[in-house]
HTML snippet that shows the backbone in 3Dmol.js (N, CA, C, O; Angstrom):
<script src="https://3Dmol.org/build/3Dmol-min.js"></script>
<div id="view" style="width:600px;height:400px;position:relative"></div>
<script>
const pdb = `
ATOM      1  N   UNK A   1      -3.346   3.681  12.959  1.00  0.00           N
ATOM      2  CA  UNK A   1      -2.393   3.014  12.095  1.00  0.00           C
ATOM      3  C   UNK A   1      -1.773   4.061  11.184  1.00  0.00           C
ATOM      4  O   UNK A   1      -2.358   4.918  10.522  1.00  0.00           O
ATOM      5  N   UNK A   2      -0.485   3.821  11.281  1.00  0.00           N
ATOM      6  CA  UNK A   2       0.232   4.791   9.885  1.00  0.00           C
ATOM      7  C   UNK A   2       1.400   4.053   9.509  1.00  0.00           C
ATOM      8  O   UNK A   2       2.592   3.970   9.805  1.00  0.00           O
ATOM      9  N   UNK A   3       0.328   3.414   8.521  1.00  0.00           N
ATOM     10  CA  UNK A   3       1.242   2.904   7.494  1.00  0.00           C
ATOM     11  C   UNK A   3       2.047   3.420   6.428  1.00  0.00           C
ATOM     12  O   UNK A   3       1.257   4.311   6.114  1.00  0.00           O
ATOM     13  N   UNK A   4       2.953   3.558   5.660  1.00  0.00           N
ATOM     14  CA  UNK A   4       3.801   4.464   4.872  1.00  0.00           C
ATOM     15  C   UNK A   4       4.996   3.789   4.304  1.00  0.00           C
ATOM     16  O   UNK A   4       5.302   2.628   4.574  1.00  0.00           O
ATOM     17  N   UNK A   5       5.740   4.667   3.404  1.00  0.00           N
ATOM     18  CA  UNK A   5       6.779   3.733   2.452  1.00  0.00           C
ATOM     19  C   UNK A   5       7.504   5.081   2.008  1.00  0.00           C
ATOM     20  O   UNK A   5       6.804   6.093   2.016  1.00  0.00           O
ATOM     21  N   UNK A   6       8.848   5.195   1.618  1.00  0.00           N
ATOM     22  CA  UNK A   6       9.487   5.926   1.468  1.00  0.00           C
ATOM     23  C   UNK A   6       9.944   5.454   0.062  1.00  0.00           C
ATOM     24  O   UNK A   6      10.391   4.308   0.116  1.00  0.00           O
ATOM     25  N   UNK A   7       9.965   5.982  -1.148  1.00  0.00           N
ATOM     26  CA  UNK A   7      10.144   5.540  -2.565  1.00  0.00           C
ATOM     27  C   UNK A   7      11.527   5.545  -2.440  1.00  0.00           C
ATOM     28  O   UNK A   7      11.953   6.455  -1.729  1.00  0.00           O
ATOM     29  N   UNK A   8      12.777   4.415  -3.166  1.00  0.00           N
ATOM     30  CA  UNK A   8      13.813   4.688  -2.848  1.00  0.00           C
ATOM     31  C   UNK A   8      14.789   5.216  -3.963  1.00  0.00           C
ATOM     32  O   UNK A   8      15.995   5.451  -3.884  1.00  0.00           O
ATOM     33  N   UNK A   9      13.554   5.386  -5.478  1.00  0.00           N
ATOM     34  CA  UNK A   9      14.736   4.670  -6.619  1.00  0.00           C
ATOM     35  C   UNK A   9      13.854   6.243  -7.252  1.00  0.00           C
ATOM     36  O   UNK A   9      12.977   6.778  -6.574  1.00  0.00           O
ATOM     37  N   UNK A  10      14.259   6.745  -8.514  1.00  0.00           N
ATOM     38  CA  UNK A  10      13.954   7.268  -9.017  1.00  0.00           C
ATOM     39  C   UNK A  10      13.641   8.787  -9.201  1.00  0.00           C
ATOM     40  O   UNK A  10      14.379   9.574  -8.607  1.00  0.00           O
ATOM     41  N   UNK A  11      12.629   9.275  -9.959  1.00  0.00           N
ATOM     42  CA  UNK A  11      12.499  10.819  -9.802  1.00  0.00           C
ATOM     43  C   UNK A  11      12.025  11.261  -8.140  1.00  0.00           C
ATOM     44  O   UNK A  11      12.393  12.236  -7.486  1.00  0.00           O
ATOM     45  N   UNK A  12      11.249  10.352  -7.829  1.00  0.00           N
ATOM     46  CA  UNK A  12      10.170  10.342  -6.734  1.00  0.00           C
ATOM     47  C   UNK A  12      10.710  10.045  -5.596  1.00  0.00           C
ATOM     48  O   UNK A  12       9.955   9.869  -4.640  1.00  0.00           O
ATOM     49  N   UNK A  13      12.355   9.897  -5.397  1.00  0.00           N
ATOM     50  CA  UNK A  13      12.871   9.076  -4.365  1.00  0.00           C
ATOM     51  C   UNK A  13      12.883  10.140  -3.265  1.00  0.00           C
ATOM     52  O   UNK A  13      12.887  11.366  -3.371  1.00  0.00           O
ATOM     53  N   UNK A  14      12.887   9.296  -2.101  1.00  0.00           N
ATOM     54  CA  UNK A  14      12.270  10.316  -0.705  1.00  0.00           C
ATOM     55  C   UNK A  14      10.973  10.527  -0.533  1.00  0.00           C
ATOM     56  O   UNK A  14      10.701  11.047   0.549  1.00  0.00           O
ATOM     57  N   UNK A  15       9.964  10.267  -1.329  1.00  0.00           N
ATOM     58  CA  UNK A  15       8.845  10.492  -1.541  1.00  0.00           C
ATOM     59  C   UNK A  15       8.142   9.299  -0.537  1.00  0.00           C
ATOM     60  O   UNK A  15       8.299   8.092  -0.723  1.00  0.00           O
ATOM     61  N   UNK A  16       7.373   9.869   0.513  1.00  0.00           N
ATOM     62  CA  UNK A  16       6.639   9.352   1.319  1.00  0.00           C
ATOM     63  C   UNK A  16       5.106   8.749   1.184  1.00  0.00           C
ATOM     64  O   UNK A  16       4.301   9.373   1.876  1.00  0.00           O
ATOM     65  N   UNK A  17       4.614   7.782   0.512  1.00  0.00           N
ATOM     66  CA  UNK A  17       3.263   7.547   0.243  1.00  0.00           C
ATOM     67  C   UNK A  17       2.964   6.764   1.092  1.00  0.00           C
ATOM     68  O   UNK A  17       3.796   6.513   1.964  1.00  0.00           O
ATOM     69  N   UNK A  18       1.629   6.107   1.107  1.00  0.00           N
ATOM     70  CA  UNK A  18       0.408   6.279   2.373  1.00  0.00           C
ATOM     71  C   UNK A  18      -0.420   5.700   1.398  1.00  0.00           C
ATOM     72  O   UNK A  18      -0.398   6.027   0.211  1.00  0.00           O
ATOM     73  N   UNK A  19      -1.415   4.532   2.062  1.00  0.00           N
ATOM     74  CA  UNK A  19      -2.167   3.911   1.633  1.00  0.00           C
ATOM     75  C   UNK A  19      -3.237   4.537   0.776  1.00  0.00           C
ATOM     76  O   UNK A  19      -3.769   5.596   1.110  1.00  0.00           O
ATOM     77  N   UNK A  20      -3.603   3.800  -0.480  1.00  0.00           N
ATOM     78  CA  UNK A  20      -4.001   5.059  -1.109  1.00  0.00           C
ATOM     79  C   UNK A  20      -5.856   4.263  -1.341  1.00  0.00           C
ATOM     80  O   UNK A  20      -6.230   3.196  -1.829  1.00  0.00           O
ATOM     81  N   UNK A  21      -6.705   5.604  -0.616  1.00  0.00           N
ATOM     82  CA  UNK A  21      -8.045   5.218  -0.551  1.00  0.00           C
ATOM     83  C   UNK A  21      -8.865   5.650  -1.846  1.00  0.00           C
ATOM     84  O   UNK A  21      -8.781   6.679  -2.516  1.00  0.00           O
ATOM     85  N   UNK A  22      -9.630   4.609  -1.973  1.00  0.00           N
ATOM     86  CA  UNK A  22     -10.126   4.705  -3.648  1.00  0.00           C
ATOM     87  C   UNK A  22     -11.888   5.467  -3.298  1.00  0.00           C
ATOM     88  O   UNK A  22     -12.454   5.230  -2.231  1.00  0.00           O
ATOM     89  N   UNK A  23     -12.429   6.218  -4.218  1.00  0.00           N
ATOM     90  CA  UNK A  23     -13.910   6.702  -4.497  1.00  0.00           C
ATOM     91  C   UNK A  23     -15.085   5.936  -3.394  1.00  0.00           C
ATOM     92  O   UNK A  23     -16.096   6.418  -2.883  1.00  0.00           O
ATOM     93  N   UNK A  24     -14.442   4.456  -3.271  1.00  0.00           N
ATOM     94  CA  UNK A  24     -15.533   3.771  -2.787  1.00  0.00           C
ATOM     95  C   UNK A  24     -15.786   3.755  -0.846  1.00  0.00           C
ATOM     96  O   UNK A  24     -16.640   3.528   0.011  1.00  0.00           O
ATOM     97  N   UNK A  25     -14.009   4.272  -1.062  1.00  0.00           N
ATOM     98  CA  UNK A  25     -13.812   4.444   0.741  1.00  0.00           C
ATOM     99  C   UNK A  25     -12.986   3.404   0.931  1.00  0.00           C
ATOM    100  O   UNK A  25     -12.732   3.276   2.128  1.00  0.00           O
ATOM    101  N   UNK A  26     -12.278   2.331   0.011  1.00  0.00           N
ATOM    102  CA  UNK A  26     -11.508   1.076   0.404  1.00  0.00           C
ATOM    103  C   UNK A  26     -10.107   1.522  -0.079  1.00  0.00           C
ATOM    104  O   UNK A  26      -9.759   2.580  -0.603  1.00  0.00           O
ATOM    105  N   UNK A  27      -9.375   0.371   0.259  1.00  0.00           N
ATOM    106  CA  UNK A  27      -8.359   0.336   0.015  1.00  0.00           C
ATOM    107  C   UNK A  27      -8.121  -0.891  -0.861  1.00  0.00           C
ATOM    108  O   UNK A  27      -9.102  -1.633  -0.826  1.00  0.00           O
ATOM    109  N   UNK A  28      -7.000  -1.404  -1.742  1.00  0.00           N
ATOM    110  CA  UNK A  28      -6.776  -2.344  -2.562  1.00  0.00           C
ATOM    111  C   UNK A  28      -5.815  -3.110  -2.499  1.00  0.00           C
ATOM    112  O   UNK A  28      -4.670  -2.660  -2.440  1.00  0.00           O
ATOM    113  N   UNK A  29      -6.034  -4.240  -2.497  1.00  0.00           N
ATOM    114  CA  UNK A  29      -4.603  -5.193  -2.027  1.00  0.00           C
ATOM    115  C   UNK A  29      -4.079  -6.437  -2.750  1.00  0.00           C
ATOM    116  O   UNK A  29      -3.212  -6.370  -1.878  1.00  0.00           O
ATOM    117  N   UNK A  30      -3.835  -7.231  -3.296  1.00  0.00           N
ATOM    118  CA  UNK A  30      -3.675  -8.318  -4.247  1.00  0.00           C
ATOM    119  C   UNK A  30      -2.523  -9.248  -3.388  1.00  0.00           C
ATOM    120  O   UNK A  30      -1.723  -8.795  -2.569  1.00  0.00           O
ATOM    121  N   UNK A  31      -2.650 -10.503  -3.755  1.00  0.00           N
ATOM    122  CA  UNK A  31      -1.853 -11.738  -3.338  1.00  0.00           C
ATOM    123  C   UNK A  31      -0.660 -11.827  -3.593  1.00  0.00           C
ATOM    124  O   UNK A  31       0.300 -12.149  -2.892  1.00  0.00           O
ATOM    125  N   UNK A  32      -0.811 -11.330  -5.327  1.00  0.00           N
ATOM    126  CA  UNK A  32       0.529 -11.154  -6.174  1.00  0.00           C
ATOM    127  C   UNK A  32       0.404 -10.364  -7.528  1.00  0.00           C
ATOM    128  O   UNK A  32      -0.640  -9.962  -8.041  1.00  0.00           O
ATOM    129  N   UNK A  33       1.645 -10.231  -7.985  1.00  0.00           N
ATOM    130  CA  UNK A  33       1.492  -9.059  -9.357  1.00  0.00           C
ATOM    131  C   UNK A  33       0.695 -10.235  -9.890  1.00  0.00           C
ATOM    132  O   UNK A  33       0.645 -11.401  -9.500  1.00  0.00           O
ATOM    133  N   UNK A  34      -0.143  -9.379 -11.260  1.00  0.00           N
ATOM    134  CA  UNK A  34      -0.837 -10.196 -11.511  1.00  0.00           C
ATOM    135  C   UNK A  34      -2.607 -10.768 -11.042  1.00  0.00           C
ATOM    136  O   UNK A  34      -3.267 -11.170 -12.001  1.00  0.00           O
ATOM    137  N   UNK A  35      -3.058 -10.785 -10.145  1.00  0.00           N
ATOM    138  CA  UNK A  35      -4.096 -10.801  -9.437  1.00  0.00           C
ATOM    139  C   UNK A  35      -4.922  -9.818  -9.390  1.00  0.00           C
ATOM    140  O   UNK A  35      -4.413  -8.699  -9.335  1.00  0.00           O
ATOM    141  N   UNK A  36      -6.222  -9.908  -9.397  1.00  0.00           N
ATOM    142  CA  UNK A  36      -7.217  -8.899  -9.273  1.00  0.00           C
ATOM    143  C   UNK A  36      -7.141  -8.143  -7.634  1.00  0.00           C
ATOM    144  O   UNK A  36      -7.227  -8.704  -6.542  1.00  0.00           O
ATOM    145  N   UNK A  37      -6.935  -6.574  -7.970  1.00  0.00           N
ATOM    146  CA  UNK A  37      -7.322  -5.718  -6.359  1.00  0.00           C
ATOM    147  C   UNK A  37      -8.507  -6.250  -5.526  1.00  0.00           C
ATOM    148  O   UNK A  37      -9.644  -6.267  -6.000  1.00  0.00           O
ATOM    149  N   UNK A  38      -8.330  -6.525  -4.735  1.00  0.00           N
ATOM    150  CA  UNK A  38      -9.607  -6.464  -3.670  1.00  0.00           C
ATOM    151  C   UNK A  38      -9.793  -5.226  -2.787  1.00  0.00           C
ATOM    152  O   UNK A  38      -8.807  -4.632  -2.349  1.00  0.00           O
ATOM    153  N   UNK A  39     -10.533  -4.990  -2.628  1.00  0.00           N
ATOM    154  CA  UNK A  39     -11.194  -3.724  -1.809  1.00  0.00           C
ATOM    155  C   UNK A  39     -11.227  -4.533   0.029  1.00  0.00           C
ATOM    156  O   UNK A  39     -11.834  -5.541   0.392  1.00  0.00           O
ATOM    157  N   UNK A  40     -10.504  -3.781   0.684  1.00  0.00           N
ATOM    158  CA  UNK A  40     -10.186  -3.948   1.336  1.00  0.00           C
ATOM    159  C   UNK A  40     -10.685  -2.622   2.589  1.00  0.00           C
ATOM    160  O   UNK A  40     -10.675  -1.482   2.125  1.00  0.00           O
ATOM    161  N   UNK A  41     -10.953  -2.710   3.561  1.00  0.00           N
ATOM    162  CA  UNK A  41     -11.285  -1.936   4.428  1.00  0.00           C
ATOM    163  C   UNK A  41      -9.828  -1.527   5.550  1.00  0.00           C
ATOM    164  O   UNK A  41      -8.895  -2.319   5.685  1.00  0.00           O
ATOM    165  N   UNK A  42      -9.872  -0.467   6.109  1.00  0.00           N
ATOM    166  CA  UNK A  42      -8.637   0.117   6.511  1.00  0.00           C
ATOM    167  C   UNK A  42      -8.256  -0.661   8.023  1.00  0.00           C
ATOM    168  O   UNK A  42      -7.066  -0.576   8.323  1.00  0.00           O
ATOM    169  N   UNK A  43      -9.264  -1.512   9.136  1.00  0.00           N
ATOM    170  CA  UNK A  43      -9.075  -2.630  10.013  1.00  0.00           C
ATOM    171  C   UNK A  43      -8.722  -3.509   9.352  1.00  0.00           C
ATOM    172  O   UNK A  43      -8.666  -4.604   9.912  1.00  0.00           O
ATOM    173  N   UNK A  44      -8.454  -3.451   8.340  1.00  0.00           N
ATOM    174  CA  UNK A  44      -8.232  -5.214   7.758  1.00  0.00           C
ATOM    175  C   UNK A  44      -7.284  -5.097   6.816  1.00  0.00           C
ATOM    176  O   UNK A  44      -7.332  -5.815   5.817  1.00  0.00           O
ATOM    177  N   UNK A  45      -6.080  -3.986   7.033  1.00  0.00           N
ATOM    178  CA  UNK A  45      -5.348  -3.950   6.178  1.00  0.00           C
ATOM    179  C   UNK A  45      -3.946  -4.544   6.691  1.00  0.00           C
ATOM    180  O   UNK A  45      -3.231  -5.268   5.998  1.00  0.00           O
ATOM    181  N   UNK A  46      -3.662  -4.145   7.976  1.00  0.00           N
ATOM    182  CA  UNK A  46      -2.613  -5.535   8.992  1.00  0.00           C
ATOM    183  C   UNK A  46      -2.694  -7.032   8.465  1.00  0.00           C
ATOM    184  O   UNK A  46      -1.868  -7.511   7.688  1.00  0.00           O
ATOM    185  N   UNK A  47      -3.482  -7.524   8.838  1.00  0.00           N
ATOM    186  CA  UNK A  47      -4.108  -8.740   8.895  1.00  0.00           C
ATOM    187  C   UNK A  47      -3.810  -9.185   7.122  1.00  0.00           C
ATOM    188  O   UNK A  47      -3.237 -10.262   6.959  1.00  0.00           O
ATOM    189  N   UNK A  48      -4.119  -8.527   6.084  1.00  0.00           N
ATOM    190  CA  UNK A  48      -3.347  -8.624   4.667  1.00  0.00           C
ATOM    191  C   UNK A  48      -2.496  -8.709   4.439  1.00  0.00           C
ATOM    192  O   UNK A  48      -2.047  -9.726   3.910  1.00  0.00           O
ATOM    193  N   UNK A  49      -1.615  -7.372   4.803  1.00  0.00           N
ATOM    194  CA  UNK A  49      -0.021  -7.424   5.001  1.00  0.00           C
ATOM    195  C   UNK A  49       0.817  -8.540   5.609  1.00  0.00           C
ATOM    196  O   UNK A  49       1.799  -9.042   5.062  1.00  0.00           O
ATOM    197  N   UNK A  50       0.272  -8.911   6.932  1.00  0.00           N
ATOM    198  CA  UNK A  50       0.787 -10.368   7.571  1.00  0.00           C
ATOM    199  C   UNK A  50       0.435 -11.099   6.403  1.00  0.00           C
ATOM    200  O   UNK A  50       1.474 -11.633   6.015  1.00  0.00           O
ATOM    201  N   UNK A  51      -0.633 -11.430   5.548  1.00  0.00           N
ATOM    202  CA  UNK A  51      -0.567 -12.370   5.021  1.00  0.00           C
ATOM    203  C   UNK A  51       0.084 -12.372   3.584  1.00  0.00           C
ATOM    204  O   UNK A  51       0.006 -13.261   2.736  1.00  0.00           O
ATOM    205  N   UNK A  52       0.757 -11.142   3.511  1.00  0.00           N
ATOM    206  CA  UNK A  52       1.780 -11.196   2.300  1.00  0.00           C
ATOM    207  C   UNK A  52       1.123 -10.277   0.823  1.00  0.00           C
ATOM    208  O   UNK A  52       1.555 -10.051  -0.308  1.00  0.00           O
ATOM    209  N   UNK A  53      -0.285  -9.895   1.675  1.00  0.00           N
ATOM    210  CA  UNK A  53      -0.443  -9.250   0.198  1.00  0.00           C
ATOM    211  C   UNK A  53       0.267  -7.607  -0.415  1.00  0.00           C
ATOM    212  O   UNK A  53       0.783  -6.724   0.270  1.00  0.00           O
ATOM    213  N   UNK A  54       0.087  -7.637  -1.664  1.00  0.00           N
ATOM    214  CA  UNK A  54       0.791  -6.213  -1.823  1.00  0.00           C
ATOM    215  C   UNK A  54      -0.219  -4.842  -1.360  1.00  0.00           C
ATOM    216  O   UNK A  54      -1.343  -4.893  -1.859  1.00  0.00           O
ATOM    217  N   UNK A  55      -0.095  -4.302  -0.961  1.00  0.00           N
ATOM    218  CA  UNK A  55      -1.017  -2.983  -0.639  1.00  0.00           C
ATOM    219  C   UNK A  55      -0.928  -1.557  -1.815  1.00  0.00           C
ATOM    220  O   UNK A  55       0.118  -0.915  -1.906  1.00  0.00           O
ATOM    221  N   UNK A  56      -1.826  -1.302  -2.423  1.00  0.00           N
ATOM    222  CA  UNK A  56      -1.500   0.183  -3.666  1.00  0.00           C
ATOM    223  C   UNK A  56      -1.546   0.940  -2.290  1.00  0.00           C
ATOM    224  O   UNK A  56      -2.262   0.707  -1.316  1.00  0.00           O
ATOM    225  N   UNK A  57      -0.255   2.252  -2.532  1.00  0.00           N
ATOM    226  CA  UNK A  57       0.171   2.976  -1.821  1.00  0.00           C
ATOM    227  C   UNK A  57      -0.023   4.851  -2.939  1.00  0.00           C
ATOM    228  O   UNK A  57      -0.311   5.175  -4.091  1.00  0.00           O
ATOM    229  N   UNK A  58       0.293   5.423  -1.867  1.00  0.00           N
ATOM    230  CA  UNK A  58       0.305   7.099  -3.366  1.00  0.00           C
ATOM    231  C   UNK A  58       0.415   8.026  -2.147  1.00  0.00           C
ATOM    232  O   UNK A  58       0.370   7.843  -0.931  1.00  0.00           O
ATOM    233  N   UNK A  59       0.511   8.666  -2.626  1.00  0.00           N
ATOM    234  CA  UNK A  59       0.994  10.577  -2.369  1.00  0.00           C
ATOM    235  C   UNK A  59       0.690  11.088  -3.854  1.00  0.00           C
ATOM    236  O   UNK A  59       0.676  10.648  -5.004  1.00  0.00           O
ATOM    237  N   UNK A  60       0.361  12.754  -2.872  1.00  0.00           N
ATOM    238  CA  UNK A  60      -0.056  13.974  -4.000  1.00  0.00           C
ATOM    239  C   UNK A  60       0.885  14.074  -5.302  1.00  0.00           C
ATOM    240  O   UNK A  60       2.101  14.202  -5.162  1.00  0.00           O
ATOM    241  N   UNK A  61       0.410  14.026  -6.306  1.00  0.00           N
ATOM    242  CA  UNK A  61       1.327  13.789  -7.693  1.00  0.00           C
ATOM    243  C   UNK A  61       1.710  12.670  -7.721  1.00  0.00           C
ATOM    244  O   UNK A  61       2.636  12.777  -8.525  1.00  0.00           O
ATOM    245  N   UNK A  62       1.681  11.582  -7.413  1.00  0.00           N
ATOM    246  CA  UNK A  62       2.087  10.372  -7.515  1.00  0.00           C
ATOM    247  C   UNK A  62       0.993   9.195  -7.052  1.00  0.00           C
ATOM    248  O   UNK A  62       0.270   9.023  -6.072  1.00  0.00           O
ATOM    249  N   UNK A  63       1.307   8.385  -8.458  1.00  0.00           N
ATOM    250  CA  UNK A  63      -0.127   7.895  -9.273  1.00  0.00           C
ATOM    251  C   UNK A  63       0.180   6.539  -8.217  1.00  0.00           C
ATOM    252  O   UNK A  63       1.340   6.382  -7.836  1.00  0.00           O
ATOM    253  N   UNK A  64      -0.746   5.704  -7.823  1.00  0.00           N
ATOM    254  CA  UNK A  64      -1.241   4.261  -6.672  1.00  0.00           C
ATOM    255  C   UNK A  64      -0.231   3.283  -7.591  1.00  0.00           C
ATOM    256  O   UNK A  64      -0.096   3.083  -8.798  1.00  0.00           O
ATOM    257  N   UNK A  65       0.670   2.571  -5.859  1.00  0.00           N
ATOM    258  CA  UNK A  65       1.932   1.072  -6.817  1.00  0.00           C
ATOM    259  C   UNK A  65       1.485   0.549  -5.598  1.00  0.00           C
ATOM    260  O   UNK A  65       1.207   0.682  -4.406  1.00  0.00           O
ATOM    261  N   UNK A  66       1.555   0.054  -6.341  1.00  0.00           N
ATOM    262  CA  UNK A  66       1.842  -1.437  -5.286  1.00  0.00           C
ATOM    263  C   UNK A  66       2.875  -1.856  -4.592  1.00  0.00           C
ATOM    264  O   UNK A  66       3.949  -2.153  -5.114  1.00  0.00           O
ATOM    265  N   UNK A  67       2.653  -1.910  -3.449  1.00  0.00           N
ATOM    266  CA  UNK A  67       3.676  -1.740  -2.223  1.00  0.00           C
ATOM    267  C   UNK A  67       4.210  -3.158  -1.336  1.00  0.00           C
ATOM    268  O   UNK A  67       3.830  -3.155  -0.166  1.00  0.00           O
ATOM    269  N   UNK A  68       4.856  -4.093  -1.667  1.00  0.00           N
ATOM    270  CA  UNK A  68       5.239  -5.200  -1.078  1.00  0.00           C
ATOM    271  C   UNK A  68       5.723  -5.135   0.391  1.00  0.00           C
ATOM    272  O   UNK A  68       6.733  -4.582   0.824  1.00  0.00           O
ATOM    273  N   UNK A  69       4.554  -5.984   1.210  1.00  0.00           N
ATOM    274  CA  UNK A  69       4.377  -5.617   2.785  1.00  0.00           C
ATOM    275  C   UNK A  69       5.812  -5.726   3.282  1.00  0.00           C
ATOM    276  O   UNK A  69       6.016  -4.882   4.154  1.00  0.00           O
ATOM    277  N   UNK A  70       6.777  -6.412   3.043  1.00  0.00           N
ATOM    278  CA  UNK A  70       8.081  -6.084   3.585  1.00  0.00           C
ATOM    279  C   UNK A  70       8.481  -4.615   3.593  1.00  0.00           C
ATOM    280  O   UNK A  70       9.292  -4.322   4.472  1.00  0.00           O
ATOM    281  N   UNK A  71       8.111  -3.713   2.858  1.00  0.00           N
ATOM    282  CA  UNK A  71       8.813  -2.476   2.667  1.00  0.00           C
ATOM    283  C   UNK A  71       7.761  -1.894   2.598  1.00  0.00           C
ATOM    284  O   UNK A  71       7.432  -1.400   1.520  1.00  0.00           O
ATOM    285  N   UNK A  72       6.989  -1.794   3.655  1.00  0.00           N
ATOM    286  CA  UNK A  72       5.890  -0.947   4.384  1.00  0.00           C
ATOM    287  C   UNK A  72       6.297  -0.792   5.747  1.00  0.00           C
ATOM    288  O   UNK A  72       6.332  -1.780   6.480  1.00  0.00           O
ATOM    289  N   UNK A  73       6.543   0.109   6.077  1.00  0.00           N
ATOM    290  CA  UNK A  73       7.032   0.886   7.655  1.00  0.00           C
ATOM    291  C   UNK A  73       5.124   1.151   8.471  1.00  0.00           C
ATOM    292  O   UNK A  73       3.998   1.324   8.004  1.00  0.00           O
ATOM    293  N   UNK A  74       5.533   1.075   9.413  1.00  0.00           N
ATOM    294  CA  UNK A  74       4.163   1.611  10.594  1.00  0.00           C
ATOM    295  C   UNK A  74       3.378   0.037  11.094  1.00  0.00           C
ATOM    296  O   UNK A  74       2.206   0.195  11.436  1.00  0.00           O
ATOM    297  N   UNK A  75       3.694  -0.847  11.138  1.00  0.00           N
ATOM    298  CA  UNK A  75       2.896  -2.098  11.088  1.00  0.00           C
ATOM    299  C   UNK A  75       3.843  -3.007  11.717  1.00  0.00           C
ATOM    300  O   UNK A  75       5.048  -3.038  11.465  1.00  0.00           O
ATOM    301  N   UNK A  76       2.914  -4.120  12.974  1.00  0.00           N
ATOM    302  CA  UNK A  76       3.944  -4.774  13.395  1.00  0.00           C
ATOM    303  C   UNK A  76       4.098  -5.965  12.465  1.00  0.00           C
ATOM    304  O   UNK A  76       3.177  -6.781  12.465  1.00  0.00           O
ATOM    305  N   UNK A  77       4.995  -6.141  11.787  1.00  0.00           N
ATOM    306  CA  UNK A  77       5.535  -6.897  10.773  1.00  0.00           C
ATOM    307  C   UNK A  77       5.674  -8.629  11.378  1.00  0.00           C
ATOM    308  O   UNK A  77       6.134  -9.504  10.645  1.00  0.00           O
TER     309      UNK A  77
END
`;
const viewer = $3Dmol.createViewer("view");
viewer.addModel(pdb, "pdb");
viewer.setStyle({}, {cartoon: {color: "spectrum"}});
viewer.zoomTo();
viewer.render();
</script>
């Protein structure tokens, strides 16, 4: 899987980030702004996205956002 997002707005624009894996080995995903992250495992991050959640995304120098599965590239949508 290579999932990814291209930043479109700002200092950072062009900037390519990639699911961003936390200390514990997971990944983090929420329903909606607002909602607590869940730790999420990297097979089970499709299956989220279909279901609409946001995914935290990052690249080097650039701190984990939250990434709304529409405008996540690499995934069959």
């Amino acid at each position: 899987m290579a999932l990814y997002y291209h930043v479109r707005y700002g200092a950072d624009k062009g900037t390519r980030l990639f699911p961003h894996r936390y200390r514990d080995g997971k990944f983090r995903v929420r329903s909606k702004p607002g909602d607590r992250w869940i730790g999420a495992e990297e097979h089970e991050l499709e299956a989220y996205l279909a279901g609409g959640y946001i995914l935290r995304m990052s690249a080097k120098g650039h701190a984990p956002s939250g990434i709304a599965p529409h405008s996540i590239e690499g995934w069959q949508k």
